[in-house]
C-alpha positions, -999 to 999 in steps of 0.1 A, spaced: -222 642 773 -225 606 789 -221 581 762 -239 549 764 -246 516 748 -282 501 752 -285 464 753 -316 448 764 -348 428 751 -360 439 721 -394 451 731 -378 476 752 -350 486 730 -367 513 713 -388 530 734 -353 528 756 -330 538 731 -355 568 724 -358 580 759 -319 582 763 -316 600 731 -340 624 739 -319 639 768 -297 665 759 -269 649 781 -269 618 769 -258 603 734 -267 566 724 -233 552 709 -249 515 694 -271 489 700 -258 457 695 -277 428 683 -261 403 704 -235 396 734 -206 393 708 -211 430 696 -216 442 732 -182 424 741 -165 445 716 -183 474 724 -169 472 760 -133 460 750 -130 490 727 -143 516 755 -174 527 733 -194 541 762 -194 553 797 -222 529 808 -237 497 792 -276 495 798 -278 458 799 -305 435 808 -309 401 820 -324 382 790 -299 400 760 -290 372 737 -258 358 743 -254 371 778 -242 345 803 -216 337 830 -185 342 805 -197 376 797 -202 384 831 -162 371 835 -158 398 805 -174 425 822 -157 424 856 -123 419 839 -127 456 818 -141 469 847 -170 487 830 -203 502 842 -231 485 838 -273 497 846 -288 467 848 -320 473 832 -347 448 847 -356 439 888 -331 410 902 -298 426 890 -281 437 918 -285 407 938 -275 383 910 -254 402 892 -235 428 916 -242 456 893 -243 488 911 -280 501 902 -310 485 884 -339 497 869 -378 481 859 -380 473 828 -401 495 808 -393 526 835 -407 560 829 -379 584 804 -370 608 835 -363 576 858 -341 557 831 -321 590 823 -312 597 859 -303 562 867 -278 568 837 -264 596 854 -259 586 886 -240 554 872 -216 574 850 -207 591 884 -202 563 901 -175 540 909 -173 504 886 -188 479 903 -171 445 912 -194 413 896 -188 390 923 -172 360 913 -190 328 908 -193 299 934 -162 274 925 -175 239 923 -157 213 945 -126 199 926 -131 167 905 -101 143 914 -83 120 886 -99 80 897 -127 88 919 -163 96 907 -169 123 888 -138 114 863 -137 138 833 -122 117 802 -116 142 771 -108 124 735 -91 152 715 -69 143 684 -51 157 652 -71 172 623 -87 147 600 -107 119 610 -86 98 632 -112 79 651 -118 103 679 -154 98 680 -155 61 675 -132 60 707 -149 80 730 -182 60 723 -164 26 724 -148 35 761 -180 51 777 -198 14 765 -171 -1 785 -169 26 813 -213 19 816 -208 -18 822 -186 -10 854 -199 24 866 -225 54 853 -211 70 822 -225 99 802 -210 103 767 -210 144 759 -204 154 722 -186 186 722 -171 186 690 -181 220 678 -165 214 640 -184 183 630 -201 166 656 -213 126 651 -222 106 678 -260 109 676 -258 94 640 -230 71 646 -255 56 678 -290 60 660 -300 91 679 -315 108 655 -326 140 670 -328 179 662 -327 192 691 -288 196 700 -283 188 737 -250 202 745 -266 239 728 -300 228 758 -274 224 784 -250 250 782 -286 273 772 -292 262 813 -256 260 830 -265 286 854 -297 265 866 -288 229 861 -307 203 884 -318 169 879 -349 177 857 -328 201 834 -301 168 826 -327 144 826 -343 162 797 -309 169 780 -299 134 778 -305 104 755 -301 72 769 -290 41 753 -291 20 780 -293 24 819 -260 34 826 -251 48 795 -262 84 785 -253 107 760 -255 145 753 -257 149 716 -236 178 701 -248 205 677 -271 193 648 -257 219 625 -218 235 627 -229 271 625 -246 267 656 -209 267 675 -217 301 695 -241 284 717 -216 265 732 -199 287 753 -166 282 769 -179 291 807 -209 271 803 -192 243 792 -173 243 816 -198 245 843 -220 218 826 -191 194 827 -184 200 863 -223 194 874 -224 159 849 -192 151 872 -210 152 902 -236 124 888 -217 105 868 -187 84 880 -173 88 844 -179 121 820 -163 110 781 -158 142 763 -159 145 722 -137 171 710 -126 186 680 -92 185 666 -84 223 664 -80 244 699 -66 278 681 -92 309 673 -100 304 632 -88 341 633 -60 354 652 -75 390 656 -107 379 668 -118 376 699 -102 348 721 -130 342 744 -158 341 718 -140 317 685 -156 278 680 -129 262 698 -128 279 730 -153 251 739 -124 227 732 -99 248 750 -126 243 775 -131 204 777 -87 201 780 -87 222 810 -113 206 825 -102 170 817 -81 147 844 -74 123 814 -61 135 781 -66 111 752 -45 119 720 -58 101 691 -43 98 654 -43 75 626 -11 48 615 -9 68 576 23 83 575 5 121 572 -14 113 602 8 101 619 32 137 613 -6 158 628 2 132 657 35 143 668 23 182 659 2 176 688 21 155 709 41 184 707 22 210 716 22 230 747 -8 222 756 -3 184 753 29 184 777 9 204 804 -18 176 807 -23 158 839 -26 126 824 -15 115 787 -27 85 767 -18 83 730 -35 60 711 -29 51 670 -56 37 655 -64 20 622 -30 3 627 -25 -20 593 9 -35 573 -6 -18 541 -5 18 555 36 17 571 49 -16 560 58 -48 580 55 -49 617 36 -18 617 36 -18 657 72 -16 663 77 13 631 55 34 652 63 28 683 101 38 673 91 67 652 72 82 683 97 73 702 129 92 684 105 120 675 85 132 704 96 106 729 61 88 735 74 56 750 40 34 753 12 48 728 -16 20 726 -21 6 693 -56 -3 682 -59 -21 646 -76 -17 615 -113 -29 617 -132 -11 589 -162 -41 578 -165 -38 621 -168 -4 621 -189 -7 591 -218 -28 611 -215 -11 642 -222 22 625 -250 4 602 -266 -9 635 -263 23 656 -243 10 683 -209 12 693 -180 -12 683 -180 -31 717 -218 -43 711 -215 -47 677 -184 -70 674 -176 -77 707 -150 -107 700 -132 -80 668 -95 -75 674 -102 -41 680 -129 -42 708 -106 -65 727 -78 -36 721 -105 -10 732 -110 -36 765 -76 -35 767 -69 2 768 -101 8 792 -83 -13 819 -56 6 814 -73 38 822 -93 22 854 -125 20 834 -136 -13 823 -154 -37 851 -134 -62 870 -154 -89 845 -158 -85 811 -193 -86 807 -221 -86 777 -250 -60 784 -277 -49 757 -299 -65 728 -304 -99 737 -293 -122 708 -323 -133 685 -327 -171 691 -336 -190 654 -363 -209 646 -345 -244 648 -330 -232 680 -372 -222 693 -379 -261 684 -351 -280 701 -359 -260 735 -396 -265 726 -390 -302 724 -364 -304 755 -392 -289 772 -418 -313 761 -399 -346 771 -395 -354 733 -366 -369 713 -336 -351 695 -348 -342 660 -321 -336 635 -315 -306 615 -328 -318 582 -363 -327 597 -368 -295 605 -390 -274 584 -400 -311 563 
């Protein structure tokens, strides 16, 4: 008795499922609803071969990965299979009963095909085009999002820059930057990381100014399946190749919600994702004493010591939150604790925040002479990403109405007229 699992399009599932059960050799085990169930189907040995087609929900490169890993048999039922997928026989969809059944037998009998592996994409270096900038963080609400806005602002002045939201937990920057949109971009993207071109981004992207796009992130959390790890990964490396600078929104939390579950299909294996793909690391926390303990818990973390390139940066730094000279009590208590010798210290700034937030624009555009934007300047040097010159780019300021007559009147030839004449 050959035991199989049929997963294809659901207007051939029936009729499928009834052809194979029909044949005295051959006993249907499941039909699983989407690429999740089929992954658990393989990893628990359920059947001898997996009728599979192309268009199943949920099937993509990462499952592929899956498949060639367990070494399993797959039919692949549907015409371009072989080619694209290395399967070792395919079938039409919608086959006669007789030709579906032997094709079943023949690939029990046969040897596991190899899925060949997928093209790698040229490396991306650390400072040359294509820079891949991820803004991870503890738990809570340090200011991750705020930061990777304000530094691809600055990063657009100097070079292209395309902002990706990737937080798959609760992501913000469409409403923090006045994109209010319900299609989620990141879900359109990764949807097409296997044919990505220049018509597929262009669509997929929001921009806020030449220079400056974004890919907005998921428009509701329960949507986190759609970002897949391997897609992620393969829409990062493509936005490398057109961008000089990629800034990455992550969540906080990189471990599966449950530890029996599946490692490569939990919400934040698209995080995992994003920190292996990143050349610079950016660690943020908050200056409140519990914040500042999820800090360190990260800083020491394994996967924070095995980043290329570390930045920690404390933000809503204030006297009321650790006491006086807030800057030098953190810098030691980093220091002794996790040995962070130079962390970059942005301050408090909340009414900024506030307006920038209210305006739907970043801090930099919003108060561009604030403490903090100057810190954000600051720190953007630091990393090789703000312009040789500081420059102003954007909304052009609104001129007044006494400010329309004195250039109306320059212009004209005529007199200086004071301020209190004005409007008499």
């Amino acid at each position: 008795m050959i035991s199989v699992v049929v997963a294809v399009d659901v207007e051939f599932e029936s009729s499928a499922a009834a052809a194979l059960s029909a044949a005295g050799d051959i006993a249907v085990r499941s039909r699983p609803a989407d690429a999740v169930e089929l992954a658990a189907a393989m990893s628990a040995g359920a059947a001898e071969v997996y009728v599979v087609s192309r268009y199943f929900p949920g099937v993509d490169a990462e499952f592929r990965d899956r498949a060639r890993r367990l070494g399993v048999r797959i039919l692949g039922y549907g015409s371009g299979l072989v080619s694209d997928w290395g399967v070792a026989a395919e079938v039409e969809a919608g086959c006669p009963a007789e030709a579906l059944c032997d094709a079943v037998r023949a690939c029990a009998l046969a040897e596991p095909a190899d899925i060949p592996e997928p093209p790698t994409a040229a490396p991306v270096y650390s400072g040359s085009p294509g820079r891949i900038v991820a803004v991870w963080g503890a738990d809570g609400a340090p200011g991750r999002s705020t930061l990777a806005a304000a530094l691809a602002d600055i990063s657009s002045r100097a070079a292209s820059t395309i902002l990706v939201d990737a937080d798959t937990v609760h992501a913000s920057q469409a409403v923090m930057l006045g994109l209010l949109d319900d299609a989620s971009k990141i879900a359109a993207l990764c949807r097409s990381a296997e044919s990505l071109d220049e018509a597929v981004i262009s669509r997929c992207t929001a921009r806020v100014r030449p220079g400056f796009d974004v890919v907005t992130g998921l428009s509701r959390a329960d949507r986190w399946p759609e970002v897949r790890a391997a897609a992620l990964t393969a829409v990062l490396e493509e936005l490398a190749k057109r961008y000089s600078a990629v800034i990455v929104d992550v969540a906080a939390r990189i471990d599966p919600d449950d530890p029996l579950a599946d490692p490569f299909y939990d919400r934040h294996a698209a995080t995992r994702a994003v920190l292996d793909s990143a050349d610079d690391l950016i660690v943020v926390g908050a200056a409140e004493p519990p914040a500042l303990v999820r800090l360190m818990n990260v800083l020491g973390s394994e996967r924070a010591r095995r980043a290329k390139k570390l930045h920690t940066v404390v933000n809503r730094v204030r006297e009321s939150a650790v006491g006086a000279d807030p800057e030098q009590r953190i810098k030691q208590t980093l220091m002794r604790f996790v040995g962070c010798e130079s962390p970059v210290l942005l301050p408090d700034a909340r009414d900024a925040l506030d307006r920038a937030v209210l305006s739907g624009t970043t801090i930099i555009e919003a108060s561009p002479k604030s403490a903090l934007s100057i810190a954000l300047w600051d720190f953007a040097r630091t990393l090789g990403l703000a312009p040789a010159a500081r420059r102003r780019t954007g909304r052009n300021r609104r001129r007044g109405l006494a400010d329309l007559l004195r250039s109306s009147l320059r212009d004209t030839g005529a007199g200086a007229v004071e301020p209190s004449a004005i409007g008499q």
